[in-house]
C-alpha positions in Angstrom: 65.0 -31.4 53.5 62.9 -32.0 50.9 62.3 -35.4 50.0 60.5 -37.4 46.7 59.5 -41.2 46.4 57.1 -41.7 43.3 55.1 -44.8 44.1 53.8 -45.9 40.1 50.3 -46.7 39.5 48.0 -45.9 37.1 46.6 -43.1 38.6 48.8 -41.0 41.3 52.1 -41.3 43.5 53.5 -39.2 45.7 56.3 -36.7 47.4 57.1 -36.4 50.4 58.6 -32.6 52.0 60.8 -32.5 55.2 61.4 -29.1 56.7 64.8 -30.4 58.8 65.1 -27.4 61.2 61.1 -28.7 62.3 60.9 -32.1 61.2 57.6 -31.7 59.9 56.9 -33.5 56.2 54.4 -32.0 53.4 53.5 -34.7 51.3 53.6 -34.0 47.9 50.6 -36.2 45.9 51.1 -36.6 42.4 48.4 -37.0 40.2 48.9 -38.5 36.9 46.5 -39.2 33.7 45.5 -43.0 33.6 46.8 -45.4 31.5 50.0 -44.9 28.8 49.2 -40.9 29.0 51.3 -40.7 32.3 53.9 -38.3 31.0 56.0 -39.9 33.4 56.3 -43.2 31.6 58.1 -41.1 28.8 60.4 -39.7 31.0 64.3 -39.8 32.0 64.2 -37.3 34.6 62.2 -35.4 37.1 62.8 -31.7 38.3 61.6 -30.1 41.2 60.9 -26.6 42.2 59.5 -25.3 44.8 60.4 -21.4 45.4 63.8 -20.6 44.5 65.2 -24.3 45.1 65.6 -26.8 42.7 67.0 -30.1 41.9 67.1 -32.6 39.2 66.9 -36.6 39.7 66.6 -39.9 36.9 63.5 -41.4 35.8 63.7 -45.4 35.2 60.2 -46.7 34.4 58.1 -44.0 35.6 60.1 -44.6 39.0 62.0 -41.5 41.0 63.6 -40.3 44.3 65.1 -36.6 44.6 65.5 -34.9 47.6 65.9 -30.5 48.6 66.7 -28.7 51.5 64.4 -25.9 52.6 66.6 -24.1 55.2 64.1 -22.8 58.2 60.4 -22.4 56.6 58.4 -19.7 58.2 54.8 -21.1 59.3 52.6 -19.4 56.4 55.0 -19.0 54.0 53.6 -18.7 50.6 55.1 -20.6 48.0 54.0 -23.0 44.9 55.5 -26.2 43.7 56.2 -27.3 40.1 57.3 -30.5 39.2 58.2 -31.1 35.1 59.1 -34.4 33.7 61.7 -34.1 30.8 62.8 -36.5 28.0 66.3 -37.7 27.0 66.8 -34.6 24.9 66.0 -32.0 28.1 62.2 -31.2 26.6 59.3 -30.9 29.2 56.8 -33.9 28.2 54.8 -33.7 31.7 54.1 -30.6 34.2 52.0 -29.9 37.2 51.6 -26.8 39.3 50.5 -27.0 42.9 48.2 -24.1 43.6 49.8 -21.2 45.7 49.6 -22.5 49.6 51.5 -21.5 52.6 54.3 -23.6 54.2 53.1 -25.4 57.9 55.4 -26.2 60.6 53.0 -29.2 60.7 52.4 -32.4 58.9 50.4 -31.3 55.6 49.2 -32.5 52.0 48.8 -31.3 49.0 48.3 -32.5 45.4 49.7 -31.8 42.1 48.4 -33.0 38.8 50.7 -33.6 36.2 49.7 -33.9 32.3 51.2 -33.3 29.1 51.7 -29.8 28.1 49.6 -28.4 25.7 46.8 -31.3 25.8 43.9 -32.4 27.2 44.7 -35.2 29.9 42.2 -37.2 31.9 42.0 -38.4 35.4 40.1 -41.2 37.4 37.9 -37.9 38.8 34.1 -38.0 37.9 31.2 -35.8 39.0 29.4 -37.8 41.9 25.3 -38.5 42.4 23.8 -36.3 44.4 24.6 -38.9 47.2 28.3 -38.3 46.7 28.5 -42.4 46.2 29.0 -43.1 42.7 29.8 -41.1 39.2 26.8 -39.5 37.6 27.3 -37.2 34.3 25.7 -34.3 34.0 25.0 -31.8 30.6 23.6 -28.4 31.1 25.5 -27.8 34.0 26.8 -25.0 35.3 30.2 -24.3 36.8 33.2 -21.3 37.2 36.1 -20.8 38.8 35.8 -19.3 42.4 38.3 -16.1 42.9 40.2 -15.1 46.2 40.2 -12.1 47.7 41.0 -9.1 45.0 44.4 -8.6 47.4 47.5 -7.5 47.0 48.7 -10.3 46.1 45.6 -11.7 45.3 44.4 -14.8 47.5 44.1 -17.5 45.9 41.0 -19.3 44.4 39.3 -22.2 46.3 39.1 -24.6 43.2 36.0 -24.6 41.1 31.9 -24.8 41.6 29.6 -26.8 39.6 26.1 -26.6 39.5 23.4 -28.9 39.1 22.5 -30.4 35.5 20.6 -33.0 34.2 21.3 -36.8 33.6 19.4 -39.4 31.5 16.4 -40.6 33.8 17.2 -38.7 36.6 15.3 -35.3 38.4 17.3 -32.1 38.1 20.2 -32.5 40.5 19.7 -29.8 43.7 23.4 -30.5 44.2 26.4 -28.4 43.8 30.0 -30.0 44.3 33.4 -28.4 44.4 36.7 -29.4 42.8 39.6 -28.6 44.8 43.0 -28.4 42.8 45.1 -28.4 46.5 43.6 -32.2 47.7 42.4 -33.4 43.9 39.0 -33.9 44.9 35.4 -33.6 44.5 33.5 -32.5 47.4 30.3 -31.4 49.0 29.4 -28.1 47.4 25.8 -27.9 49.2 22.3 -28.0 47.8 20.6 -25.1 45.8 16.7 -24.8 46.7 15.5 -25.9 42.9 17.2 -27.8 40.2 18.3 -26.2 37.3 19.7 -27.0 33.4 21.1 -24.3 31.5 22.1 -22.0 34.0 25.5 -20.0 34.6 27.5 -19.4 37.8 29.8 -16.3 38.3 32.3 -15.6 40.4 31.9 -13.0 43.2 35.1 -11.3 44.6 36.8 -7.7 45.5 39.2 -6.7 48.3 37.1 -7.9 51.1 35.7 -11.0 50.4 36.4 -14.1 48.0 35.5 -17.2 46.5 31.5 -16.0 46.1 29.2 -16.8 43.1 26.0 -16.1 41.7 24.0 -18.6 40.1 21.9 -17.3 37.6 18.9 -18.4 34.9 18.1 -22.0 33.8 15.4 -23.8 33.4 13.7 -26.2 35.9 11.6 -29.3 35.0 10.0 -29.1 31.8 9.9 -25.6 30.1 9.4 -24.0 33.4 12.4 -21.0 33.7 13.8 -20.1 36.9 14.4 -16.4 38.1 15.7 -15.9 41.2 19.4 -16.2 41.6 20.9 -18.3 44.5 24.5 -17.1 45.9 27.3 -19.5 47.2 29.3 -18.8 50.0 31.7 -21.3 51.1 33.0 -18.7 54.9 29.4 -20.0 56.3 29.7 -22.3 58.9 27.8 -25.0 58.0 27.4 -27.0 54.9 23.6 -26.6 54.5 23.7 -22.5 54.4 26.0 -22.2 52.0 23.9 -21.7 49.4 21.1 -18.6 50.3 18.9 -16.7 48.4 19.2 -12.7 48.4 16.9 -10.6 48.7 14.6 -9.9 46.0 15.6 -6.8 44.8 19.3 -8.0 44.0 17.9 -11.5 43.8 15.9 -11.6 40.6 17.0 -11.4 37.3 13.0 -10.9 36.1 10.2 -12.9 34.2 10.6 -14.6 31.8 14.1 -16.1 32.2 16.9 -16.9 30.5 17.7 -20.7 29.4 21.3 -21.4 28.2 22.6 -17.6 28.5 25.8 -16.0 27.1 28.0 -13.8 29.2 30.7 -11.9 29.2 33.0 -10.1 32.2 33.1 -6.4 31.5 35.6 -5.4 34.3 37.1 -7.5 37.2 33.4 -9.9 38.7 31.2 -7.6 36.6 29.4 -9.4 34.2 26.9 -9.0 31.4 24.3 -12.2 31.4 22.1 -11.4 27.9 19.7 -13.7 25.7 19.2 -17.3 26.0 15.9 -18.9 24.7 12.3 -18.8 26.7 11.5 -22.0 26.4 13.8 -25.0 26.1 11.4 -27.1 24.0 11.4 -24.6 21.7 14.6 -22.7 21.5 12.8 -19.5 21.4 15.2 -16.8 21.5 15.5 -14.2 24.5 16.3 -10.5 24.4 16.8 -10.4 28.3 19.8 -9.1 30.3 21.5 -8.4 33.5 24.4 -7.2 35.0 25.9 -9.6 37.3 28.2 -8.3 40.4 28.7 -7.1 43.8 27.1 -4.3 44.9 28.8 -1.6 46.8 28.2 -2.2 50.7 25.7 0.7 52.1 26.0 -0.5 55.6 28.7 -2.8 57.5 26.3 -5.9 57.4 25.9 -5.4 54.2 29.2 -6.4 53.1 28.3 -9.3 51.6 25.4 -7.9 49.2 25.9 -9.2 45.2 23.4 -9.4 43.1 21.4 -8.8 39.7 20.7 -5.3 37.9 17.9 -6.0 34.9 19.3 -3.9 31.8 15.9 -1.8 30.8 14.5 -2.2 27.5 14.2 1.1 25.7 10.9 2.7 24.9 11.4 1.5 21.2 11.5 -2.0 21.8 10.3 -5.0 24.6 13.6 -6.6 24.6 17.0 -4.9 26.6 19.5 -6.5 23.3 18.1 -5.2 19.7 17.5 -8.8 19.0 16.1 -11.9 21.0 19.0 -14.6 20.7 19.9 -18.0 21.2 23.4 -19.8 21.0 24.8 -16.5 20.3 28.2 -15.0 21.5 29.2 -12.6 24.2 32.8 -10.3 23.9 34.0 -7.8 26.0 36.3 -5.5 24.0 37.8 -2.3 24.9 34.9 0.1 22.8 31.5 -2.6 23.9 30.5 -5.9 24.0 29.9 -7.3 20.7 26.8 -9.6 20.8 27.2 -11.5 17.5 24.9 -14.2 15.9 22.1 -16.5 17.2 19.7 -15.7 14.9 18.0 -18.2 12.3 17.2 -18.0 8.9 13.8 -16.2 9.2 15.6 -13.7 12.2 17.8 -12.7 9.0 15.2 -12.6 6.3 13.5 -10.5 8.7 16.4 -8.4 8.2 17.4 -8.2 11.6 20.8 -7.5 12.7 23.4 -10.0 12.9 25.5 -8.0 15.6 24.7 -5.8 18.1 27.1 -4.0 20.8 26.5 -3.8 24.5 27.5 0.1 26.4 28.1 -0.1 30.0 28.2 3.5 30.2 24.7 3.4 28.7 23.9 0.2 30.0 22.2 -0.4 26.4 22.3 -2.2 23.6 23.1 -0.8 20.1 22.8 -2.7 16.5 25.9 -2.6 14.7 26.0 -2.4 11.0 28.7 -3.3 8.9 30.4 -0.5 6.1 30.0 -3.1 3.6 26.9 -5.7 3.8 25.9 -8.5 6.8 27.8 -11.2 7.5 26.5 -14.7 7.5 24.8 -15.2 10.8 26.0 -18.5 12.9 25.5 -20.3 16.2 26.2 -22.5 18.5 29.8 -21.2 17.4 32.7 -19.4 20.1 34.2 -16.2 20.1 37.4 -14.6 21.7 39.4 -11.4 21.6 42.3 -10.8 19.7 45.9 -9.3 21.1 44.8 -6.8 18.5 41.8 -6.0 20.2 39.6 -7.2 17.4 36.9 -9.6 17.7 37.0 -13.6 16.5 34.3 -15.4 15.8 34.8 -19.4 15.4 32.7 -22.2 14.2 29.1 -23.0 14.9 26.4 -23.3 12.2 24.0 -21.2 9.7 20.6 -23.1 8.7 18.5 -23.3 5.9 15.1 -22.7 5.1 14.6 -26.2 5.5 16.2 -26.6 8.6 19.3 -28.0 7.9 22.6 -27.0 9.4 26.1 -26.2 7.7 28.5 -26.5 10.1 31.5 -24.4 9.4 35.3 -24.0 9.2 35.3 -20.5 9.3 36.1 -17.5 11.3 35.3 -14.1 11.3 37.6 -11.1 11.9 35.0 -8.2 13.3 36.6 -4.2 14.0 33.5 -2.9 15.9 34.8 0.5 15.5 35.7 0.3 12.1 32.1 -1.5 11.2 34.0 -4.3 9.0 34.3 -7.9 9.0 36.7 -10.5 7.2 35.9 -13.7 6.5 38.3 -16.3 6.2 37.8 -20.4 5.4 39.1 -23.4 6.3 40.6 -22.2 9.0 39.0 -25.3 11.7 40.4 -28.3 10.7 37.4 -30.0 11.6 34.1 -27.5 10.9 32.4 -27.7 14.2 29.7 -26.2 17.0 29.2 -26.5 20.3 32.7 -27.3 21.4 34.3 -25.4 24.2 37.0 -22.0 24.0 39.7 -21.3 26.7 42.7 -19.0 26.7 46.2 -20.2 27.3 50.0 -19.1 26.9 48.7 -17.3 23.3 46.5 -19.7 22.1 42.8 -20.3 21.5 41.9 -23.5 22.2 39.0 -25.1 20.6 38.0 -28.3 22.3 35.3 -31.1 21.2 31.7 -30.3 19.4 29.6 -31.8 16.8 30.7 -31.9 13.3 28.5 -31.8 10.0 27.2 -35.4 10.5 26.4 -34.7 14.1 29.1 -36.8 15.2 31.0 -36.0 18.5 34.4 -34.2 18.0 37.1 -36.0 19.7 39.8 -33.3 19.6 41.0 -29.7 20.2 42.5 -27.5 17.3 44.4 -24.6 18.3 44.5 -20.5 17.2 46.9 -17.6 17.4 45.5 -15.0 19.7 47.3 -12.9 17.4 46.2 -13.5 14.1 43.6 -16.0 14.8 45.7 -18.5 12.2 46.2 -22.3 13.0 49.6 -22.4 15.5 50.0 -26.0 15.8 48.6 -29.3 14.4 44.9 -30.9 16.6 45.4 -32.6 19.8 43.1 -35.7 20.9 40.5 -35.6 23.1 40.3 -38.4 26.0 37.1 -38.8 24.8 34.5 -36.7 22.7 32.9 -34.3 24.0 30.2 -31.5 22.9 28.4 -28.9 24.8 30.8 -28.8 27.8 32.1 -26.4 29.4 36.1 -25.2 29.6 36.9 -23.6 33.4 40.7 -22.1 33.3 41.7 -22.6 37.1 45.1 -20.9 38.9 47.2 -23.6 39.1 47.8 -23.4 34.8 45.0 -26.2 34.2 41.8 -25.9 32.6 39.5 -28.4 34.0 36.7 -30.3 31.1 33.4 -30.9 32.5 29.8 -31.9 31.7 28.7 -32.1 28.2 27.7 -35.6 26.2 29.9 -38.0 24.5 30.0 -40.1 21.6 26.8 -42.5 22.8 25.1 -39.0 22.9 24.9 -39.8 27.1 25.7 -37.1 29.8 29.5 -37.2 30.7 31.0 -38.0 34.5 34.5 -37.6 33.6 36.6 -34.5 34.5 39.6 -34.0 32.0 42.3 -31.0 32.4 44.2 -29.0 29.8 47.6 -28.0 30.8 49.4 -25.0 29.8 51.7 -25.5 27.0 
């Protein structure tokens, strides 16, 4: 039997499963956004599913009971719970997936958050000190989702990792901390040996092993970069070893560093890590890069080897990419990787090229150049692939001699393999740079950034992955945000994280998108 009591408060209630045949009990949390955006205060009725059962019951006041029969659950048995809560006229206004997890013939827990489809929800989570005792925000961070085993089916992911950052009058956090969708918490993630801003973390996995990641670049204190990657490994035993360094040679990503990298996955945990600046009191640009992945296993104690390969700068050039870049893009499509932008004013009058394309089978970078004249060069704008394979390039800014930025509206259509662009206005609502990009249910979504007064965006504005066009009307924010970062996770949210507000001032607060 499978039983439901929703307890209402502002921030969670909770379900309760009873497996007859055992009389064991799952209990069911049910986490909700705070305040009038619990979907369940617009609500009639509740429905269940959890495998192929289902039932329906009424909502009065955010209030409901329901109960289902599970007829003799196997110990392990995978399944996934999704609980939807529906209007008077049948449409879904709240929705919450429970991560993949296997039945036990024991007295378990796990959680489910519930927001509205299709926006960005909050939640009373926050990213902790480094004393785990209060909420400290952090900006510069960096974080990924960590990936199961690369099974058939594949094992699912232990939550997310986030790394380190800074905070207004603070040192550089050693911390890491992990969000775990199944318990809707924050914990311990371990210490990293130095502090670092403006670093990335990848995710690790293949048939063998799971939920792995590399963390790679940053910057320390002051304008000191940092080289050598770290690698998180959550199957050690003990809390304080499981963060390591490798070994040098699949360890180091090479002098001088790379603040503030892009990167882009070429095939399933392989990554390209390229440009960045050199120094983050300056913003001078980088033309460094690496390939980020495992490495095949020479030996059986050598399983776990992942690490760094530098991509070699030609004999024509000191830089691996054609071009040193900053707030540039990274995308993967099917021919290369189209590096696009980063460049300032002078980059361009120097004529350099606003585009370049990344070969894997070369493991080199080519410039591109257009059939028919440059485009404007941006940054600090996104980018994505199309369902047509095409590139799209979204927002950011193009300076001036004098300095000034123009933040833009615009997107940009790019066919490597045809050489052309198009260019096509107004398509942001807002004109903005620095937000965040994420992928879901055929939609682009475009979350936060700063605007052409330097204001904080507090929304997200939404694009067709198929023709790049506006597919629905902009979608508040919780709160604005810029220069945070957008983690899809398996359970159909994307989790908000890190960045600055309005007031400017690192953000604590972890917000989640759910799928529409």
């Amino acid at each position: 039997m499978f039983g439901s009591h929703r307890q209402v408060s502002a921030v969670a209630a909770s379900l309760l499963l009873l497996a007859c045949s055992k009389n064991h009990s799952l209990t069911i949390k049910i986490i909700t956004p705070p305040g009038m955006a619990d979907p369940f205060l617009l609500a009639s009725q509740v429905r269940v599913t959890i495998g192929d059962k289902q039932t329906s019951s009424p909502v009065a006041a955010g209030h409901f009971s329901t109960t289902l029969e599970i007829e003799s659950p196997t110990e392990g048995q995978q399944t996934q719970l999704l609980v939807e809560a529906l209007d008077g006229a049948g449409q879904v206004v709240g929705r919450g997936h429970t991560p993949p997890f296997g039945l036990s013939l024991s007295d378990a827990e796990v959680a489910v958050y519930v927001g509205k489809p299709g926006q960005v929800t909050g939640s009373d989570l926050k990213i902790p000190d480094d004393a785990m005792t209060s909420a400290q925000g952090r900006k510069d961070l960096a974080a990924c989702a960590l990936r199961g085993r690369r099974t058939s089916p594949v094992e699912t992911g232990l939550g997310a990792i986030i790394v380190s950052g800074e905070s207004e009058g603070v040192l550089l956090s050693t911390k890491a901390w992990v969000f775990k969708p199944a318990t809707f918490q924050i914990l311990d993630g371990g210490t990293i040996s130095k502090g670092r801003r403006g670093a990335v973390v990848l995710p690790s996995a293949d048939a063998t092993l799971g939920q792995q990641a590399l963390l790679v670049g940053g910057a320390g204190a002051g304008s000191e970069l940092v080289t050598q990657t770290e690698k998180f490994d959550p199957a050690v035993s003990a809390i304080k070893d499981v963060w390591s360094l490798p070994s040098t040679e699949i360890g180091d990503i090479g002098k001088p560093g790379m603040y503030q990298p892009a990167w882009a996955e070429l095939q399933d945990s392989v990554f390209l890590v390229a440009g960045g600046s050199t120094d983050p009191a300056s913003d001078a640009p980088s033309g460094q890069a690496v390939i980020v992945k495992r490495f095949p296993a020479v030996s059986a104690d050598m399983l776990a080897r992942v690490g760094v390969s530098v991509v070699p700068p030609p004999g024509d050039r000191p830089t691996a990419m054609v071009v040193p870049r900053h707030r540039h893009t990274l995308t993967a499509l099917s021919a290369a990787t189209l590096a696009f932008g980063g460049l300032s004013l002078g980059d361009v009058t120097a004529k350099k090229p606003v585009a370049e394309l990344f070969f894997p089978e070369r493991n080199a970078f080519q410039a591109l150049t257009f059939m028919a004249g440059e485009p404007t060069s941006r940054r600090g704008h996104v980018a994505a692939k199309l369902k047509n394979g095409l590139a799209l390039i979204i927002g950011g800014y193009s300076e001036a001699a004098s300095g000034m930025k123009t933040v833009l509206g615009s997107t940009l259509t790019v066919d490597i393999t045809a050489r052309t662009f198009v260019l096509t206005d107004g398509i942001l609502k807002t004109p903005r740079w620095g937000s965040s990009l994420h992928e879901s249910s055929g939609e682009l979504v475009i979350c936060g950034g700063y605007d052409q007064n330097g204001q904080v965006v507090g929304d997200c504005e939404f694009l067709s992955t198929e023709n790049g066009q506006q597919s629905r009307p902009p979608s508040l924010l919780p709160m604005p945000r810029a220069e945070h970062l957008a983690i899809p996770l398996e359970n159909d949210l994307t989790l908000l994280i890190g960045g600055v507000g309005s007031d400017r001032k690192s953000v604590a607060a972890l917000d989640f998108y759910t799928t529409k």
